[in-house]
C-alpha positions in Angstrom: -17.3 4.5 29.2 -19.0 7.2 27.2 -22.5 7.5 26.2 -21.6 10.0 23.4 -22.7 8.9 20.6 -20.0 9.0 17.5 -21.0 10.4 14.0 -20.6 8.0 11.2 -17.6 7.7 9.7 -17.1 7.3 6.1 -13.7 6.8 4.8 -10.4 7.1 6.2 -7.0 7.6 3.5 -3.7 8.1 4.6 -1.5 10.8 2.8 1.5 8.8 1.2 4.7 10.7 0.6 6.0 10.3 -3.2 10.2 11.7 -4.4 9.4 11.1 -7.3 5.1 11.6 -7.6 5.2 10.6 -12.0 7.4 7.5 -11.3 5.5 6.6 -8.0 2.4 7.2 -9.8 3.0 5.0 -12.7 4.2 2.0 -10.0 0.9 2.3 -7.9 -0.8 1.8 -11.4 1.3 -1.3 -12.2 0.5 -2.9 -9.0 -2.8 -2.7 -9.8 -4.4 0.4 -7.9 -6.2 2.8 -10.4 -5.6 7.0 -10.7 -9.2 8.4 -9.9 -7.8 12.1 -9.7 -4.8 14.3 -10.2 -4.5 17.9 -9.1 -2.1 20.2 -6.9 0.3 17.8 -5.9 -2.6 14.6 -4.8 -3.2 11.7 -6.6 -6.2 9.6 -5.7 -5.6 5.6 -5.4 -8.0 3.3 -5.2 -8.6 -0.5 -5.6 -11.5 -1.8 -5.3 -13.1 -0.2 -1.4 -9.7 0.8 -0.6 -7.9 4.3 -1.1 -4.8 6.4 -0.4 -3.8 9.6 -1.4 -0.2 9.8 -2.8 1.0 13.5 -2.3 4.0 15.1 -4.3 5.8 15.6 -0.8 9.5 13.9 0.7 10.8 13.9 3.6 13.1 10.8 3.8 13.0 10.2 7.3 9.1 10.4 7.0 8.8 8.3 3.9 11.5 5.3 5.4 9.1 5.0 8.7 5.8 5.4 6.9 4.2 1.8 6.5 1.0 1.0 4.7 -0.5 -2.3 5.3 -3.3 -3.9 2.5 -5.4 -6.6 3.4 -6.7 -8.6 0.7 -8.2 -12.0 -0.6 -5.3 -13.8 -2.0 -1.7 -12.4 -1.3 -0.1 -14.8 -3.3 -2.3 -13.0 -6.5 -0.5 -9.6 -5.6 2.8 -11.4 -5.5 2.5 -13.0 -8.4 1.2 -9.7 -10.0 4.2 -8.0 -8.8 6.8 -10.6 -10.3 4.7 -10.9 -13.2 5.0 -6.5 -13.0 8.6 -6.7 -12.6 8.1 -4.3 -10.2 11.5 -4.8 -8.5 13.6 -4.5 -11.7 11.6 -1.8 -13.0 11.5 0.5 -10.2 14.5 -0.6 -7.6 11.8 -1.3 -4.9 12.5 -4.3 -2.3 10.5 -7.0 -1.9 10.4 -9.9 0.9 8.1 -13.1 -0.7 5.1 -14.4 1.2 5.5 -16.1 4.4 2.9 -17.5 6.7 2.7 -15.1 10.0 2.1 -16.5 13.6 -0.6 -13.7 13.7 -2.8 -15.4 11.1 -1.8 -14.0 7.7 0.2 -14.8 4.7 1.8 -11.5 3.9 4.8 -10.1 2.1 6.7 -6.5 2.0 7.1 -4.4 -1.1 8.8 -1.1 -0.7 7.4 1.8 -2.9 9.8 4.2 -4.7 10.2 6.3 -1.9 10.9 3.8 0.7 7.3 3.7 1.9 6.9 -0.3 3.7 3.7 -2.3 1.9 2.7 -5.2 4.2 0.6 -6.8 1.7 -1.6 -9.6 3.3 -4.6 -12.0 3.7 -6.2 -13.9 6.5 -4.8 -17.4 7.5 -6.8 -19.7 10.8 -4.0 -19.1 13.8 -2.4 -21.9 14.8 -2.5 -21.2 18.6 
């Protein structure tokens, strides 16, 4: 094991591929993240410590196997927040509802716009 020591680290965002970057902007904004920037082509998310980038860039085959996953307090909130959105009528995006997870979580699946996978999720005790 090293005895290198590592330099803080401060944030990490991943870069999240947008077809359509106005109509993907306007559904990450109706799920509840807010626009803290706009300019050449990247759009900063963020809700409340958490952050992506969303980045006028497609490449299907990139966007279909690009996942994000959200931990947060209550995933049954950002479920109801989406039906209460209509975010599946509004924008054509999938969803799968909450289930409980043998992994500890309650957690359901949202598809973006561009086919980007959202596991949306909170922590549940494991039943072991």
């Amino acid at each position: 094991m090293s005895t290198t020591t590592v330099p803080g680290v401060v944030e990490i965002k991943a870069f999240v591929p947008a077809k359509d970057f106005a109509l993907s902007q306007a559904f990450y904004q109706d799920l509840g993240f807010t626009l803290a920037s706009n300019e050449d082509g990247i759009a900063y998310f963020f809700c409340g410590g958490s952050s992506f980038l969303l980045q006028d860039f497609y490449l299907q085959s990139h966007a279909e196997n690009f996942m994000m996953h959200l931990l947060v307090d209550d995933a049954l909130a950002w479920w109801a927040r989406v039906q209460a959105q209509r975010l599946t009528e509004r924008y054509a995006v999938q969803t799968t509802p909450p289930a409980e997870r043998p992994w500890g979580m309650v957690d359901f699946t949202l598809t973006d716009p561009s086919g980007v996978l959202w596991r949306i999720a909170h922590n549940i005790p494991r039943r072991d």
